[in-house]
C-alpha positions, 0 to 999 in steps of 0.5 A: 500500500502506497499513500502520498504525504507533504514532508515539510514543504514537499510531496512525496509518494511514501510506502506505508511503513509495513512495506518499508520494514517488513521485507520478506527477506529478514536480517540474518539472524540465528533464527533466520539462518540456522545453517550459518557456517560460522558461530554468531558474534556473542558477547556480554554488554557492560553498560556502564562502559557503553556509548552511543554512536550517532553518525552523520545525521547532518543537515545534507543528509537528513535534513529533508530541504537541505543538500543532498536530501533535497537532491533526492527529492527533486533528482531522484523521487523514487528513492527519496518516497522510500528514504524520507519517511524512514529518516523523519518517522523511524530512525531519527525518532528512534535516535531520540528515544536512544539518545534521550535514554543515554542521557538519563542515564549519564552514559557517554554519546558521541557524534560524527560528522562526514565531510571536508575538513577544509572548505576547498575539499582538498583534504579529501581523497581524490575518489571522492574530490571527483565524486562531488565534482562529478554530482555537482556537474549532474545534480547542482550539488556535491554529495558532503559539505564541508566543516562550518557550513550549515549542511554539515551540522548535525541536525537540530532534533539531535542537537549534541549537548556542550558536553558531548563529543563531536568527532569530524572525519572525511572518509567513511570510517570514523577510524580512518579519520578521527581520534575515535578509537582513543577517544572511546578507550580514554572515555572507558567505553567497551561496547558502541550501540551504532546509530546513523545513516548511511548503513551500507556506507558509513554505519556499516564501515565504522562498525567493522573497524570498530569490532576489528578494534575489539569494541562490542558492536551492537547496530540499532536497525530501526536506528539507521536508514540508507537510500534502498531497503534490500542494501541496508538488509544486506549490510546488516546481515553482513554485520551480523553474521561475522562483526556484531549484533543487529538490535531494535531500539526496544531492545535497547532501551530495556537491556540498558535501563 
C-alpha cells in the first residue's frame, strides 16, 4: 500500500511503513539462518562502559530541504518516497528515544560528522574530490559539505549537548579519520550501540573497524536508514553474521535501563 504525504514543504509518494520494514527477506539472524557456517558474534554488554554512536545525521543528509536530501527529492523521487519517511518517522525518532535514554542515564554519546575538513575539499581523497565534482556537474550539488557550513551540522532534533563529543572525519570510517578509537578507550567505553545513516556506507564501515578494534558492536536497525531497503538488509546481515549484533531500539532501551 502506497499513500502520498507533504514532508515539510514537499510531496512525496511514501510506502506505508509495513512495506518499508517488513521485507520478506529478514536480517540474518540465528533464527533466520540456522545453517550459518560460522558461530554468531556473542558477547556480554557492560553498560556502564557503553556509548552511543550517532553518525552523520547532518543537515545534507537528513535534513529533508537541505543538500543532498533535497537532491533526492527533486533528482531522484523514487528513492527519496522510500528514504524520507524512514529518516523523519523511524530512525531519527528512534535516535531520540536512544539518545534521550543515554542521557538519563549519564552514559557517554558521541557524534560524527562526514565531510571536508577544509572548505576547498582538498583534504579529501581524490575518489571522492571527483565524486562531488562529478554530482555537482549532474545534480547542482556535491554529495558532503564541508566543516562550518550549515549542511554539515548535525541536525537540530539531535542537537549534541556542550558536553558531548563531536568527532569530524572525511572518509567513511570514523577510524580512518578521527581520534575515535582513543577517544572511546580514554572515555572507558567497551561496547558502541551504532546509530546513523548511511548503513551500507558509513554505519556499516565504522562498525567493522570498530569490532576489528575489539569494541562490542551492537547496530540499532530501526536506528539507521540508507537510500534502498534490500542494501541496508544486506549490510546488516553482513554485520551480523561475522562483526556484531543487529538490535531494535526496544531492545535497547530495556537491556540498558
Amino acid at each position: 500500500m502506497s499513500s502520498e504525504v507533504d514532508t515539510v514543504g514537499f510531496r512525496v509518494t511514501m510506502k506505508s511503513m509495513s512495506d518499508i520494514d517488513n521485507s520478506p527477506n529478514p536480517i540474518d539472524s540465528p533464527q533466520t539462518l540456522p545453517n550459518w557456517v560460522l558461530p554468531w558474534p556473542s558477547f556480554e554488554v557492560d553498560w556502564n562502559h557503553a556509548g552511543l554512536l550517532i553518525i552523520d545525521y547532518q543537515n545534507y543528509s537528513s535534513d529533508p530541504e537541505s543538500g543532498f536530501a533535497r537532491m533526492l527529492v527533486d533528482k531522484f523521487p523514487e528513492v527519496a518516497a522510500y528514504y524520507i519517511p524512514r529518516l523523519t518517522q523511524v530512525t531519527i525518532p528512534n535516535t531520540r528515544r536512544l539518545l534521550d535514554a543515554f542521557r538519563k542515564c549519564e552514559r557517554q554519546v558521541v557524534f560524527t560528522r562526514h565531510g571536508p575538513l577544509l572548505p576547498d575539499g582538498r583534504d579529501m581523497i581524490a575518489r571522492r574530490r571527483k565524486r562531488d565534482a562529478d554530482s555537482a556537474e549532474t545534480t547542482e550539488r556535491p554529495t558532503l559539505w564541508a566543516k562550518g557550513s550549515y549542511e554539515h551540522e548535525v541536525i537540530a532534533e539531535l542537537a549534541p549537548l556542550e558536553h558531548e563529543l563531536v568527532l569530524d572525519k572525511n572518509a567513511a570510517s570514523a577510524f580512518n579519520s578521527s581520534a575515535i578509537d582513543q577517544m572511546l578507550r580514554n572515555l572507558r567505553i567497551e561496547s558502541l550501540v551504532i546509530t546513523g545513516m548511511a548503513t551500507d556506507m558509513c554505519v556499516e564501515t565504522t562498525a567493522r573497524d570498530a569490532a576489528d578494534r575489539g569494541f562490542n558492536v551492537i547496530v540499532v536497525e530501526d536506528a539507521v536508514a540508507t537510500f534502498d531497503p534490500e542494501h541496508h538488509r544486506h549490510a546488516l546481515s553482513s554485520l551480523a553474521r561475522v562483526f556484531g549484533q543487529v538490535w531494535s531500539t526496544d531492545q535497547v532501551l530495556e537491556a540498558c535501563r
